[in-house]
C-alpha positions as CSV (number, residue, x, y, z in Angstrom):
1,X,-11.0,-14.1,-7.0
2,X,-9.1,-14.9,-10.3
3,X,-8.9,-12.0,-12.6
4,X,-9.8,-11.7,-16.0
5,X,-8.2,-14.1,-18.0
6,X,-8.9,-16.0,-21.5
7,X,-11.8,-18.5,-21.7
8,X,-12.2,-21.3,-24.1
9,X,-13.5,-20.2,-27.8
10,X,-16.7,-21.5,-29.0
11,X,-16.9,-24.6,-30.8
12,X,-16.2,-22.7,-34.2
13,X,-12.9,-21.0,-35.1
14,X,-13.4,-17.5,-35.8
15,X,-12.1,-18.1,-39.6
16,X,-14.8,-20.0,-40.0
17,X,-17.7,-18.7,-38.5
18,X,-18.6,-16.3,-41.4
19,X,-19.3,-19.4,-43.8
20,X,-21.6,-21.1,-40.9
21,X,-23.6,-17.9,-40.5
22,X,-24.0,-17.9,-44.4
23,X,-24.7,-21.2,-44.7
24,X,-26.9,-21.3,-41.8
25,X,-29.0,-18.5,-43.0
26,X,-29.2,-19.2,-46.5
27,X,-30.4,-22.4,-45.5
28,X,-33.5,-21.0,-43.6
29,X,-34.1,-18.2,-46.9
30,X,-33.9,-20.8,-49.6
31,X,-37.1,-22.2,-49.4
32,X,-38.8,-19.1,-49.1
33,X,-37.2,-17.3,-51.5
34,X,-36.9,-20.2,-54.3
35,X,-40.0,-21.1,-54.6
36,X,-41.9,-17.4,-54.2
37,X,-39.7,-16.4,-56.9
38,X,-40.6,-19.6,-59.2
39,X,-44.3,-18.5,-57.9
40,X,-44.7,-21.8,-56.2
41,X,-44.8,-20.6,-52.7
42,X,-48.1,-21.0,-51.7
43,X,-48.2,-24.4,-53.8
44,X,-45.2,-25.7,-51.7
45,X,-44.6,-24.0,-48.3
46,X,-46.5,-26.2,-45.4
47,X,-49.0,-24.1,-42.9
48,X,-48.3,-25.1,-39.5
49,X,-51.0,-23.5,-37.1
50,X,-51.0,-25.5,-34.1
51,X,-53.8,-23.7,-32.3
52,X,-56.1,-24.9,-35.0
53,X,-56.8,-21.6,-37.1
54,X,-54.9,-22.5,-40.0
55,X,-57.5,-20.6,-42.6
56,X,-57.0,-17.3,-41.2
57,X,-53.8,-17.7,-40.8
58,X,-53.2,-19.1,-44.5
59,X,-54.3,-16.0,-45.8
60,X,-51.7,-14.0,-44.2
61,X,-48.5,-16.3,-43.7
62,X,-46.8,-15.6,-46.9
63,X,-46.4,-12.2,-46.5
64,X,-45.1,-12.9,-43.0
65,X,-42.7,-15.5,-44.2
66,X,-41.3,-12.9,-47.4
67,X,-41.0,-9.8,-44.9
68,X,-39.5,-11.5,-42.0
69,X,-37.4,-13.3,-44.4
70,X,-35.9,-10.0,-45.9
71,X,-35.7,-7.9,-42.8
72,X,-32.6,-10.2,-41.9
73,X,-31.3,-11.2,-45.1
74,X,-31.4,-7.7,-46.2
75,X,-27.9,-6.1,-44.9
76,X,-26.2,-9.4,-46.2
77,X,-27.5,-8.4,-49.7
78,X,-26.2,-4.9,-49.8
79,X,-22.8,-6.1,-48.5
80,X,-19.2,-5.3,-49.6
81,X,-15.6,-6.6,-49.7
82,X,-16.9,-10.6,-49.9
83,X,-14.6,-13.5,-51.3
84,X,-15.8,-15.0,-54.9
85,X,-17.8,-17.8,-53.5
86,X,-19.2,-15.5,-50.8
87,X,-20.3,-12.9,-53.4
88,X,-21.3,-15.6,-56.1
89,X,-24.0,-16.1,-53.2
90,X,-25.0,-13.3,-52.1
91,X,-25.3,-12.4,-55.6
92,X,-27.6,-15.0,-56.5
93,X,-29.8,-14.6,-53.3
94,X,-30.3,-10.8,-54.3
95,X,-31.3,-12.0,-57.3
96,X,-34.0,-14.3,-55.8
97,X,-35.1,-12.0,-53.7
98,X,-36.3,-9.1,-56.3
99,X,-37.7,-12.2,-58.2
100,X,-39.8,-12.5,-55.5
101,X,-40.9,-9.4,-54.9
102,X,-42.2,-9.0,-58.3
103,X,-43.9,-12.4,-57.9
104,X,-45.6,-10.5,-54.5
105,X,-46.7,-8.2,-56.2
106,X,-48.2,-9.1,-59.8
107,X,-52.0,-9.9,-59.7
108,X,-51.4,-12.6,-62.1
109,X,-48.9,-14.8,-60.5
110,X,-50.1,-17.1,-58.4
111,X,-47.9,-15.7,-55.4
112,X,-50.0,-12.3,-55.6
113,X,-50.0,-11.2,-51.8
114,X,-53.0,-8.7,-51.2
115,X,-51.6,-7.0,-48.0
116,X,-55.4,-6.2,-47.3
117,X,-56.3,-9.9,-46.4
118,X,-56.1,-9.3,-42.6
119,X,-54.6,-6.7,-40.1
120,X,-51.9,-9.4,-39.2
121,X,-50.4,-8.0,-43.2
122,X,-49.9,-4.3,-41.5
123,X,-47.5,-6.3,-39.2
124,X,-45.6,-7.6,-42.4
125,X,-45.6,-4.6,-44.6
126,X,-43.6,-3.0,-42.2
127,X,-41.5,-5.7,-41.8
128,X,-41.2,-5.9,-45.5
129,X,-40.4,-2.6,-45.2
130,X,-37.9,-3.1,-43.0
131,X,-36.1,-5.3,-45.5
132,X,-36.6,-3.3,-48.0
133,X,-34.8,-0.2,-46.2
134,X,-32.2,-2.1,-44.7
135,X,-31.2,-3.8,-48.3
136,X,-32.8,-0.4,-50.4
137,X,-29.6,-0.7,-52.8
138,X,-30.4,-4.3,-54.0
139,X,-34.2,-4.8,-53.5
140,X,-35.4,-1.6,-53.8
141,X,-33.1,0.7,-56.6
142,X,-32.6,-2.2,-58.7
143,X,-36.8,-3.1,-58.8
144,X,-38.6,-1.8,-61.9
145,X,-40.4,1.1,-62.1
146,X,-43.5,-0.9,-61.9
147,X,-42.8,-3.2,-59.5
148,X,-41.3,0.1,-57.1
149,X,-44.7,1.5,-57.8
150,X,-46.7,-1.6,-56.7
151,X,-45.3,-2.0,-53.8
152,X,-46.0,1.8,-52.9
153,X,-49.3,0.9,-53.5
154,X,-49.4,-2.2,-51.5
155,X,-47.8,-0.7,-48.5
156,X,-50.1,2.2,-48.6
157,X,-53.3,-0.3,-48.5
158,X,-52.2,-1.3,-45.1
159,X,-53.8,2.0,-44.0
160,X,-56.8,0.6,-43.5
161,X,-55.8,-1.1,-40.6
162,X,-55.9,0.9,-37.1
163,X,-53.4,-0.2,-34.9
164,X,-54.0,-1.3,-31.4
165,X,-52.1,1.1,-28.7
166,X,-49.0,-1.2,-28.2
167,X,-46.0,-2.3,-30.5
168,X,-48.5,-2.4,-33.6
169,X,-48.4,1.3,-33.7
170,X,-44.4,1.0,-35.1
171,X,-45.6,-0.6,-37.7
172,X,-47.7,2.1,-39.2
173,X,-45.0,4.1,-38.6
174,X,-42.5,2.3,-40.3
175,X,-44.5,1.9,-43.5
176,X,-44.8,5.5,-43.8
177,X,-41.3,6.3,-43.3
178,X,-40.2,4.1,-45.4
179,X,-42.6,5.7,-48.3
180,X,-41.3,9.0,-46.9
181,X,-37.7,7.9,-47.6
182,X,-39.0,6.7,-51.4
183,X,-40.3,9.7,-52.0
184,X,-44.0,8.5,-52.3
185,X,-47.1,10.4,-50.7
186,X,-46.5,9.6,-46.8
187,X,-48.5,10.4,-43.8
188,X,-46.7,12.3,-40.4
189,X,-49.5,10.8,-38.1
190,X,-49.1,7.6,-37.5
191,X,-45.0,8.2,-36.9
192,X,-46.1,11.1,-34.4
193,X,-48.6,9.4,-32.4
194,X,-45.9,6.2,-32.2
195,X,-43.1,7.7,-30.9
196,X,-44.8,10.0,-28.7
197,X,-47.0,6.9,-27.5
198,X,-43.4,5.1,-27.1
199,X,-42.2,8.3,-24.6
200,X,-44.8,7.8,-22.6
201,X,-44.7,3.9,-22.6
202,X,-40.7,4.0,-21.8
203,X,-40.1,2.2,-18.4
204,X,-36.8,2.9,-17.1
205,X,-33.3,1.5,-18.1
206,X,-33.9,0.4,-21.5
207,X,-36.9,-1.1,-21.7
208,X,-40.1,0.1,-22.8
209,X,-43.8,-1.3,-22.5
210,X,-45.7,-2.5,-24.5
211,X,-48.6,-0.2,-24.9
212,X,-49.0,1.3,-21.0
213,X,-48.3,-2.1,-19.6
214,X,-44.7,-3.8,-19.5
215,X,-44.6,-7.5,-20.7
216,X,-41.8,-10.1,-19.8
217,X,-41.0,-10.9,-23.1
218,X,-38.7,-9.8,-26.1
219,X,-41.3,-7.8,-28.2
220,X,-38.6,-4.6,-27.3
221,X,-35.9,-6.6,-29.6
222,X,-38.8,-8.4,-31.9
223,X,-39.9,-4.7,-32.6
224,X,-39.2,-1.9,-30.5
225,X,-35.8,-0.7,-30.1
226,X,-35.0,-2.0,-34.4
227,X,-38.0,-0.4,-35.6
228,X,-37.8,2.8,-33.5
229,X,-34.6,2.9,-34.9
230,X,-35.4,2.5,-38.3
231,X,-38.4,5.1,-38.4
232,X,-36.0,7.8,-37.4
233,X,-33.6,7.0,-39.8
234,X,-35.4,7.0,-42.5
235,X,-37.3,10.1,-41.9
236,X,-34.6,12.4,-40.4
237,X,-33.2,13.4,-44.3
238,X,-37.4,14.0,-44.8
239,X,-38.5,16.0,-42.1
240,X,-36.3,17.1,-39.1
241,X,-39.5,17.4,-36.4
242,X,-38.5,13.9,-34.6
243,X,-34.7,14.7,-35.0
244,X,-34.4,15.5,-30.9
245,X,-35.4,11.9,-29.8
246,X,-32.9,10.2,-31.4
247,X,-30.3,10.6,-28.9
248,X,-32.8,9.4,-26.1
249,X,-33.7,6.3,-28.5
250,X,-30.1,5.6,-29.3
251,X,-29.0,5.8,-25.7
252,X,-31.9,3.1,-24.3
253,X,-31.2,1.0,-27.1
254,X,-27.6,0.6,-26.1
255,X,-28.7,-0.5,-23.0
256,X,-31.0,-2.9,-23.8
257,X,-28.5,-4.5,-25.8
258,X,-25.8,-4.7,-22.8
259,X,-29.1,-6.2,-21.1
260,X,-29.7,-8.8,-23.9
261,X,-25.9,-10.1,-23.7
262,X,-25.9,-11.0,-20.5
263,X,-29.1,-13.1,-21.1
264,X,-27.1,-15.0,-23.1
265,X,-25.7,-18.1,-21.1
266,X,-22.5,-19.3,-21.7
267,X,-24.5,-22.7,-23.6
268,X,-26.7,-20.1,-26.1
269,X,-29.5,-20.5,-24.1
270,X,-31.4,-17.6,-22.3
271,X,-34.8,-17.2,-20.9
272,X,-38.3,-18.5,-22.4
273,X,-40.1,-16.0,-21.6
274,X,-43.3,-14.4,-22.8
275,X,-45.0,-14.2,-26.4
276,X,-43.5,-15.7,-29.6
277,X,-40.5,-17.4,-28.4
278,X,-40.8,-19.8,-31.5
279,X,-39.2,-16.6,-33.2
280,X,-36.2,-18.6,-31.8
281,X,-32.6,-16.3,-32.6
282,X,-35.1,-13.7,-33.6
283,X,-35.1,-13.0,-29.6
284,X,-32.0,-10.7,-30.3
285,X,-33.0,-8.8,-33.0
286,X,-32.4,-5.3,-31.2
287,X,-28.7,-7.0,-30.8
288,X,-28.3,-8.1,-33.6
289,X,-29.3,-4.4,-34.7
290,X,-26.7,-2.5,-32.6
291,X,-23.7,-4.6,-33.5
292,X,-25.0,-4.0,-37.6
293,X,-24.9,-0.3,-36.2
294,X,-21.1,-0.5,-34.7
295,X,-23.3,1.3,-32.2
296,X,-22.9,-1.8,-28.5
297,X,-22.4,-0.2,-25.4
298,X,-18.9,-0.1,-23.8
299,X,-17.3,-2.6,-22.7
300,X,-19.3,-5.0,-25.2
301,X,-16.6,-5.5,-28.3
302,X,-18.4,-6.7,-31.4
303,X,-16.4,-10.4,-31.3
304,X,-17.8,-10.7,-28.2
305,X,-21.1,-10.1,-29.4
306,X,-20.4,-12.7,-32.1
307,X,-19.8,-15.2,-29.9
308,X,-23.1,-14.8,-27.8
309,X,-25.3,-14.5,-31.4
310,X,-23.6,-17.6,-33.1
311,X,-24.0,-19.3,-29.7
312,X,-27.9,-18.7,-30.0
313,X,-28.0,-19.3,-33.8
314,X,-26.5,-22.2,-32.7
315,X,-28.6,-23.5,-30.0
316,X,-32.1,-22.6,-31.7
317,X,-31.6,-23.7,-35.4
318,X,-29.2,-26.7,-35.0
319,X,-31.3,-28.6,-33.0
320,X,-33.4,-32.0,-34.9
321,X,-36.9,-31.3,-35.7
322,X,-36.1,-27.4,-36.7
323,X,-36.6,-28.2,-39.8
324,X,-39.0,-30.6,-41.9
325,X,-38.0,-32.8,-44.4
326,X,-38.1,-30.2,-47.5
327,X,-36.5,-27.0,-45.4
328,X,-38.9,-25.3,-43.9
329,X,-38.9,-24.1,-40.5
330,X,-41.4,-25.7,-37.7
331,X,-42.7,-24.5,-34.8
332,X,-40.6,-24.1,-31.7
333,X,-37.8,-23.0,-29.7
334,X,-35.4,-25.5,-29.4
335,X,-36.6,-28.6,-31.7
336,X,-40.2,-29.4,-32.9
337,X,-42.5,-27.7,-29.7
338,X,-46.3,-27.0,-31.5
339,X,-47.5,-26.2,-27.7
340,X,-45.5,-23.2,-27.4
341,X,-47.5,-21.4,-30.1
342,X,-49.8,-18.6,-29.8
343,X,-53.1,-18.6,-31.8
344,X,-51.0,-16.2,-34.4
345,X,-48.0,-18.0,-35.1
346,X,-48.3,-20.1,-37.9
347,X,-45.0,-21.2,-40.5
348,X,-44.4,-17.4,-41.9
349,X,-44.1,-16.0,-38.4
350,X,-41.0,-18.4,-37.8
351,X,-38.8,-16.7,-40.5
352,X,-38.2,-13.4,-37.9
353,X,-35.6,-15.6,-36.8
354,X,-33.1,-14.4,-39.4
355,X,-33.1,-11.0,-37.9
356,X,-29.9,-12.9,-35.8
357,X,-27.9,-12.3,-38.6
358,X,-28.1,-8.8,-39.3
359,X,-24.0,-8.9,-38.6
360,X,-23.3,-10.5,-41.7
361,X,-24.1,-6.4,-43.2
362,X,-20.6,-6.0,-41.8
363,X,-18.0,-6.8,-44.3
364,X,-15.3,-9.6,-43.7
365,X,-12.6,-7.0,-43.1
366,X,-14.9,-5.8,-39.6
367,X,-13.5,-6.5,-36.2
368,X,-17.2,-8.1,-35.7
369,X,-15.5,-10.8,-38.5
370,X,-12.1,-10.4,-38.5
371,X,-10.9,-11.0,-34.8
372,X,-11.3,-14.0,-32.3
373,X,-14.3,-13.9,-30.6
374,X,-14.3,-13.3,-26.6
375,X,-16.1,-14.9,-24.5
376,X,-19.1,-13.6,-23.0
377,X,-20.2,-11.7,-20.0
378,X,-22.3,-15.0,-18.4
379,X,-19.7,-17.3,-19.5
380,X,-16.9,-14.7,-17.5
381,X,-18.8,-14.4,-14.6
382,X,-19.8,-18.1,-14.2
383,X,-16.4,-19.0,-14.7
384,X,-14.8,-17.1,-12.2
385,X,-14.1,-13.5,-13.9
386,X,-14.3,-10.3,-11.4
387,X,-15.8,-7.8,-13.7
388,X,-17.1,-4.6,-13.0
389,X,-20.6,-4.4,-11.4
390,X,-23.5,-3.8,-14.0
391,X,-25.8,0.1,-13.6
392,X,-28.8,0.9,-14.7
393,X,-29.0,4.0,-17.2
């Protein structure tokens, strides 16, 4: 058996992947982002329900569509060391991006957002949150006083909603930690009874379930290993109670990442498994996460990792029928696919797809940029590399 040896690159040159990932995602943000901060978001941004429940879901999609938007945009905003054109960019999508916020969150625009609408908004304040911790230098310290203290009070409405005993309960705990970290009246329940729930719901070798039950799908990248993450970061400079799990966390998340790699197949396809697949790339959100972290297991380097993420960028966003004639993202996985939508996926659910290109946080100058990327483990093996054998943790 041939030993390991060099593999042909991926269609794009290293040099040149950086702009693609750019261009890529500032292609899905703009509408978004252009037209909530003109206020003409809800004016302009088509409501694709295929299940037929489009007025429920109209009252909660824009928020889902602004917080899943900035939870992956976010790091790129905060980044450093960028060329001129890349930071003329950048620079101008940060700007957007405050814009709207403020947009979000003044009663008199016609954008105004009331995160009480429906419990699907407790889901995208905390996504929302996400974005806001993950880009806090840009869209958060740079915000006016009064539109900082809004969105305090906006996040803190989502109270009202009582989670159901699975994933939901990291979003209540994300939302207060992230008003923990801002220094604005927080609550320690809801981030107790989540990661203790999470202990108990933890299955064995990197995975967790879903509530008591495990789930073939990718809700522990959509949500669990990022956000579990997230919460004890941004409480551990608050309150050191949680500080002893983060080494368990960190450790399973590692693994689920090496797991999530060698989904990838040596096309950018993987598995269509489970709920919300039409998050497309969003699928490798907890990879995504770990690379952003300089944190992948051994042997994973992080331009191998780039080649397996642009290879699913790739294969779920170039596709015809992603997009409809005006920008926006439509439902599916790989083209136009309505049928493949869940009664709660509706246009602002699609945007969790940028949470692929939480790399671009790394500056230009990072090995993730700066070398050639290697091929992946699937595309080794399938061609004929002897690697080591692959262990559970």
């Amino acid at each position: 058996m041939p030993s390991e040896s060099p593999i042909s690159p991926q269609p794009v040159p290293h040099q040149e992947d950086r702009p693609y990932w750019t261009g890529l995602l500032t292609k899905v943000c703009s509408p978004v982002l252009e037209n909530l901060s003109a206020g003409t978001l809800k004016a302009k941004m088509p409501v694709e329900c295929p299940t037929g429940k489009l007025e429920s879901r109209r009252a909660v999609t824009h928020l889902e569509a602004l917080g899943r938007t900035l939870s992956g945009l976010a790091p790129w905003l905060v980044c450093e060391g960028l060329s001129p054109a890349e930071e003329m960019q950048r620079a101008r999508f940060a700007d957007l991006a405050r814009k709207a916020l403020i947009q979000a969150v003044t009663p008199s625009s016609p954008d105004y957002l009331d995160f009480t609408a429906a419990a699907q908004n407790l889901v995208d304040a905390a996504f929302l949150a996400l974005g806001l911790a993950r880009g806090r230098a840009e869209l958060w310290t740079k915000l006016d006083a009064a539109t900082r203290e809004a969105l305090i009070s906006a996040l803190q409405s989502t109270r009202r909603f009582v989670p159901p005993k699975n994933n939901w309960l990291l979003f209540s705990a994300l939302v207060e930690a992230f008003l923990a970290s801002a220094g604005a009246e927080w609550k320690t329940e809801p981030i107790d009874l989540a990661l203790q729930s999470h202990e108990e719901w933890y299955k064995g070798d990197g995975t967790y379930g879903d509530g008591a039950q495990f789930h073939w799908d990718y809700y522990n990248s959509y949500v669990i290993h990022p956000m579990l993450l997230e919460v004890l970061d941004l409480v551990a400079p608050v309150d050191a109670r949680w500080n002893a799990l983060a080494e368990k966390v960190h450790t399973r998340a590692r693994r689920y990442a090496a797991v999530q790699e060698r989904m990838i197949s040596p096309d950018g396809s993987y598995p269509a498994l489970g709920r919300s697949i039409t998050y497309r790339c969003g699928a490798f959100h907890s990879l995504a996460t770990m690379a952003l972290r300089r944190d992948l297991p051994e042997p994973l380097t992080s331009p191998q990792v780039r080649s397996g993420l642009a290879a699913v960028i790739r294969r779920t966003l170039e596709v015809p029928e992603t997009f409809d004639e005006n920008g926006w993202l439509r439902v599916g996985l790989a083209g136009h696919q309505p049928k493949l939508a869940e009664p709660y996926i509706s246009t602002g659910s699609l945007y969790l797809c940028t949470c692929a290109f939480l790399p671009l946080g790394l500056p230009p100058a990072d090995d993730f940029w700066s070398k050639p990327a290697g091929p992946g483990t699937s595309a080794k093996i399938w061609s004929g590399v002897s690697l080591p054998a692959d262990h559970a943790i």
